[in-house]
N, C-alpha and C positions, 0 to 999 in steps of 0.2 A: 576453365575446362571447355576444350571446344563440342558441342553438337554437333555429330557429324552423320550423315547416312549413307547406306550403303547398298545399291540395289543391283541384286545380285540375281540372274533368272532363276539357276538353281542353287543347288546345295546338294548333287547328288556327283557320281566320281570322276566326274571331267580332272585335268589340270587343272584349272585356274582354279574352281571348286575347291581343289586341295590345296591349294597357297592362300586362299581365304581361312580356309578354316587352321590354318598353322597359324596364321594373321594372328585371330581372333582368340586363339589360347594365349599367344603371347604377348598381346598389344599390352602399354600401359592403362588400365584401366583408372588409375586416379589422372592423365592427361587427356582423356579421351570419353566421351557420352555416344555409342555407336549405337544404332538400331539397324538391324540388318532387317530390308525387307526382300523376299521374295517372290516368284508367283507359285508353288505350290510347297508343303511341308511333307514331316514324312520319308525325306530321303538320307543319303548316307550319311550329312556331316548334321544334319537338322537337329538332332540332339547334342549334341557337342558343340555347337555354336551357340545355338541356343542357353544352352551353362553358363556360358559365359559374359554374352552378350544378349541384348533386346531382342528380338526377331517377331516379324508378325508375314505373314502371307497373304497371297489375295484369294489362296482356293484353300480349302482343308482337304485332303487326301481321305476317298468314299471308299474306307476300310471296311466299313460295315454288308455296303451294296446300296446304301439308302437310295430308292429314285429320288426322293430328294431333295438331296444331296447332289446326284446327278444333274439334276438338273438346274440348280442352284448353280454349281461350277461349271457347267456349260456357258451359264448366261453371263458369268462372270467373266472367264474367257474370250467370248465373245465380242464381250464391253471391252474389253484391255485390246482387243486386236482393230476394232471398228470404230472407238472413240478417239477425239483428239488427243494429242501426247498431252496439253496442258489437262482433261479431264480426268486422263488416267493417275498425271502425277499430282492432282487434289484431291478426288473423290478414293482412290485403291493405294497410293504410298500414304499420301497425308504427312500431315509435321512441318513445322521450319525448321531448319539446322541452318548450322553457319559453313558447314562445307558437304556438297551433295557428290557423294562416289559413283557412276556408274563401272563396276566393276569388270564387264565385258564388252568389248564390241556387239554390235546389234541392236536387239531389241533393248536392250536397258539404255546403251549409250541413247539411243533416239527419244527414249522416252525424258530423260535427263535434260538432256541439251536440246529438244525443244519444247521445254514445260514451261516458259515464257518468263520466267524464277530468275530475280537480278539481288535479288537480295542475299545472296551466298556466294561462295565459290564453289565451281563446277570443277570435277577433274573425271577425264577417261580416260580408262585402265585397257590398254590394248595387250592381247593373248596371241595376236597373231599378225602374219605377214602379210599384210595388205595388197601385195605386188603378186606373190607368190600362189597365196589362195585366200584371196577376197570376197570369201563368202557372205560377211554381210553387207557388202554394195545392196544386195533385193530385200534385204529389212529395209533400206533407207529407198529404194526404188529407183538405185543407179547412184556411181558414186559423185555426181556432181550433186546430190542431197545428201548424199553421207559425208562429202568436204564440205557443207554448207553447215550439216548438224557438227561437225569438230569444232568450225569455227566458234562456237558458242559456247564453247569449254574455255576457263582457267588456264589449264593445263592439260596436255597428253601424255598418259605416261604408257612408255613401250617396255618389255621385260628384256629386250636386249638389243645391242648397239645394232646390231646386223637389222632389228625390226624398225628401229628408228633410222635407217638411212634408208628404209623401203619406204616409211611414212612419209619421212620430206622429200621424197624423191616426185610420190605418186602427190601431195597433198600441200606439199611445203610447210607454213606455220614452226618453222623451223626454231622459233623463237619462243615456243610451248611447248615444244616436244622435249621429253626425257626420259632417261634412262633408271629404271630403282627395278632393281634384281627380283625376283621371288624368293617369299620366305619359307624357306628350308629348315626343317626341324633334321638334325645330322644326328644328335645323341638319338634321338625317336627311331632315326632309318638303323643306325647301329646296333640299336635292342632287337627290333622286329626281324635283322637278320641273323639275328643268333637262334634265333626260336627256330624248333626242330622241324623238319618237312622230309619226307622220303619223298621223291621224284624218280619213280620206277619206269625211264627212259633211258636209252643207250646214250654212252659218250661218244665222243663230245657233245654239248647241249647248247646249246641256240634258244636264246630265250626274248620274247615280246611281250612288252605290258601297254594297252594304250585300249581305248576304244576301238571297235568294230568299224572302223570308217574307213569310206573311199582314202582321203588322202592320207592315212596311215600307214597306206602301198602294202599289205598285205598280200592282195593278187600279183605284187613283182616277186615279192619273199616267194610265194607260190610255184613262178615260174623258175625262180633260181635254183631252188631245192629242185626240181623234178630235172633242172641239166646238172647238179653236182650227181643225184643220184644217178645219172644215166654215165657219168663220168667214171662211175665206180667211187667215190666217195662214204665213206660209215659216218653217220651224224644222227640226231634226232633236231626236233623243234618244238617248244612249248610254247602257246600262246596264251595271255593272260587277258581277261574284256570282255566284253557285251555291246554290241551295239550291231544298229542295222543292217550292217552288211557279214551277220554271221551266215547266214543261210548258204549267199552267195562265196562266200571265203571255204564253206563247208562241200563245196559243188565242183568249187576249182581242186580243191584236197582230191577228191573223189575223181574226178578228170585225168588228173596226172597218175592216180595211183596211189597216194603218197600216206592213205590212212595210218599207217606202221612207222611213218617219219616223223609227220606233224601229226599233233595231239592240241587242238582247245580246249586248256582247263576252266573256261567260264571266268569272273569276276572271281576274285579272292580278296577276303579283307586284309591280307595281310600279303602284300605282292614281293615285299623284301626278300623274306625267306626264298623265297623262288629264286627270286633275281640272285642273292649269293651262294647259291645252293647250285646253281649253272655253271655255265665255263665263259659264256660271249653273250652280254645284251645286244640284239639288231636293234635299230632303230632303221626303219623302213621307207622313211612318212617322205611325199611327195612336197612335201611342206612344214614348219614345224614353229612353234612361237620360243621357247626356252624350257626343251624337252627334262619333264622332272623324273623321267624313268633313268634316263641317259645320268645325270647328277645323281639316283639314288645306289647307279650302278659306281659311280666315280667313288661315292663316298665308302661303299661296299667293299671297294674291291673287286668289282668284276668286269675285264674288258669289254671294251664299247665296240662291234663296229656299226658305220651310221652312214648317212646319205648326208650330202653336203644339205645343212639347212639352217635357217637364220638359228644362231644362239649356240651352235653347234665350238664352232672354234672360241668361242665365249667361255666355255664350260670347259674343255681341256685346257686352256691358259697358256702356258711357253710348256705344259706335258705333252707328253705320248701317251694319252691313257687307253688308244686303241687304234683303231682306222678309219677316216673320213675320207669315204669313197663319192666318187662324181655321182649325181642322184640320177642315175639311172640304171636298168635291169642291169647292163652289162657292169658297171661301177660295183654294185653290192655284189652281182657274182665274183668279181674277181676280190674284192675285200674276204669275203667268206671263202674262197679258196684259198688265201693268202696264210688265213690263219689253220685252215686244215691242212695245208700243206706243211707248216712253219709252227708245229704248236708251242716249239720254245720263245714265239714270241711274247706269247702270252702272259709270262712270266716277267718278261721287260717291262710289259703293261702296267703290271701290278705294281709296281715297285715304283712307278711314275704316279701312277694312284696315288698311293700312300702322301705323295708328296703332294699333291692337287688337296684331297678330301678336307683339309685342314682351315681349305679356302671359301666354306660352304657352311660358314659358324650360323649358327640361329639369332645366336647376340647382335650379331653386325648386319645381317637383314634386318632383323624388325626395324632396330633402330634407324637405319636410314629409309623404311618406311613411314616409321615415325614422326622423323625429323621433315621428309618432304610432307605428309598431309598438315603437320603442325605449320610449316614456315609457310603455305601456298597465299 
């Protein structure tokens, strides 16, 4: 049985987040000894991973108000941001295993690959397009440290073919780099879209689930919506998420008008229902790694349309499961007019669905997550 660790920043409702925690409900547990650590508990998947697998953190989440507490996990934080990556990865992960995961780009890959640690094998789990939006170059302090800290990886694993020919393009090591899908629980997405939702929004529906983020391109969906409506267009839009850039997403809504169109329903534990309860999932994002809303629409049933992004033509396969328009403002308007103009296309979509969803087994991801941590 191999020791294996896995250090994962959170456990709260990112992507990668959620292909972790599918991981970890289905991994073999008699081939496998996993301890997932993190830096803070208390978030979305932290009980459910937890069930299943080790997990220890480096802060406990100050539910009480304890100062502290506060002040305890201040100093803690502190020490993980200002100490060396080999102190962090003695003193706050701790353990030997035989194979060390860091499971995101950034701060975990840096702390991993260089904790000075020759006695395992190292693998990075990359969530995103390096070329496209290289956001963690300033964890590593430019990417000629963050090509430095790869090099000191085993292996690099990319979640799709399009992110691994950004990787070798920008990085090379052409020779560790690979490709193993995200684990998709499909009968999971199938139940949660049966369960019942009223969505008291006019048709057609336009629907987004993803984080409140810049590169999510929510302010372009913004500007599209306010020239469909000036076109005379009848649509609505629902958005699903939380994160930083609600306020400003709430300002540009308000800017255009469009309070009566688009509607933010906050974070939902259960986004499926939404998603097939819709007519079109957008995908928006100015960038994207192997988008798991766009897959839980595929397996759903519910057409896609999307902005050209790595992992995008991945996921539709030799289908038509919706439209993959150029990534820009004018690209998604003319996609989303295509289908308000043409709604019987919609119906072609589905039925190309049907044929794709089949391709997004839970059986055949683990397993070839399995098979590559086991064989590294």
């Amino acid at each position: 049985m191999k020791k294996v660790l896995v250090f994962i920043e959170s456990l709260d409702g990112g992507g990668a987040e959620a292909v972790f925690r599918n991981f970890a409900l289905a991994v073999d547990k008699s081939k496998f000894d996993i301890t997932v650590v993190t830096e803070t508990d208390n978030e979305r998947y932290t009980d459910e991973v937890g069930a299943h697998l080790r997990h220890r953190s480096f802060i406990k989440k100050n539910t009480n108000g304890s100062a502290v507490r506060e002040l305890i996990n201040k100093a803690i934080i502190k020490y993980s941001l200002l100490a060396s990556e080999k102190s962090v990865r003695n003193n706050l992960i701790k353990g030997d295993y035989d194979v060390e995961i860091a499971f995101c780009e950034g701060y975990a890959t840096k702390i991993i690959g260089n904790s000075g640690r020759t006695n395992c094998k190292k693998i990075a789990w990359v969530h995103t397009d390096v070329i496209n939006h290289p956001w963690s170059e300033t964890i590593h302090g430019g990417a000629e440290n963050e090509k430095k800290c790869y090099e000191k990886f085993d292996a690099v694993v990319c979640v799709s073919e399009t992110m691994k020919e950004s990787f070798i393009k920008k990085y090379g090591m052409a020779e560790k780099v690979h490709v193993v899908y995200n684990v998709i629980d499909d009968a999971e997405i199938a139940t949660k879209g049966n369960e019942k939702v009223e969505i008291d929004l006019p048709r057609p529906l336009f629907i987004l689930v993803g984080r409140l983020t810049k590169v999510k391109g929510y302010d372009r969906l913004v500007r599209v919506c306010a020239k469909l409506r000036d076109m005379g267009y009848d649509f609505s839009v629902a958005i699903l998420g939380k994160g930083e850039e609600e306020e400003n997403i709430k300002r540009l809504i308000s800017e255009n008008s469009l309070e009566e169109r688009i509607k933010l329903l906050g974070f939902q534990e259960n986004s499926n229902k939404f998603i097939k309860n819709s007519d079109v999932l957008v995908c928006s994002s100015y960038a994207e790694g192997y988008s798991t809303s766009v897959i839980e629409a595929v397996i759903l049933g519910v057409p896609v349309v999307t902005t050209e992004c790595s992992g995008m033509r991945e996921i539709f396969g030799d289908e038509e499961c919706g439209i993959i328009c150029e990534n820009s403002d004018d690209g998604l308007f003319e996609a989303m007019k295509t289908v308000l103009d043409e709604p019987s296309l919609l119906e072609n979509f589905k039925e190309s669905e049907k044929k794709r969803a089949s391709e997004f087994s839970l059986a055949s991801r683990i397993k070839a997550m399995e098979d590559f941590i086991e064989n590294i």
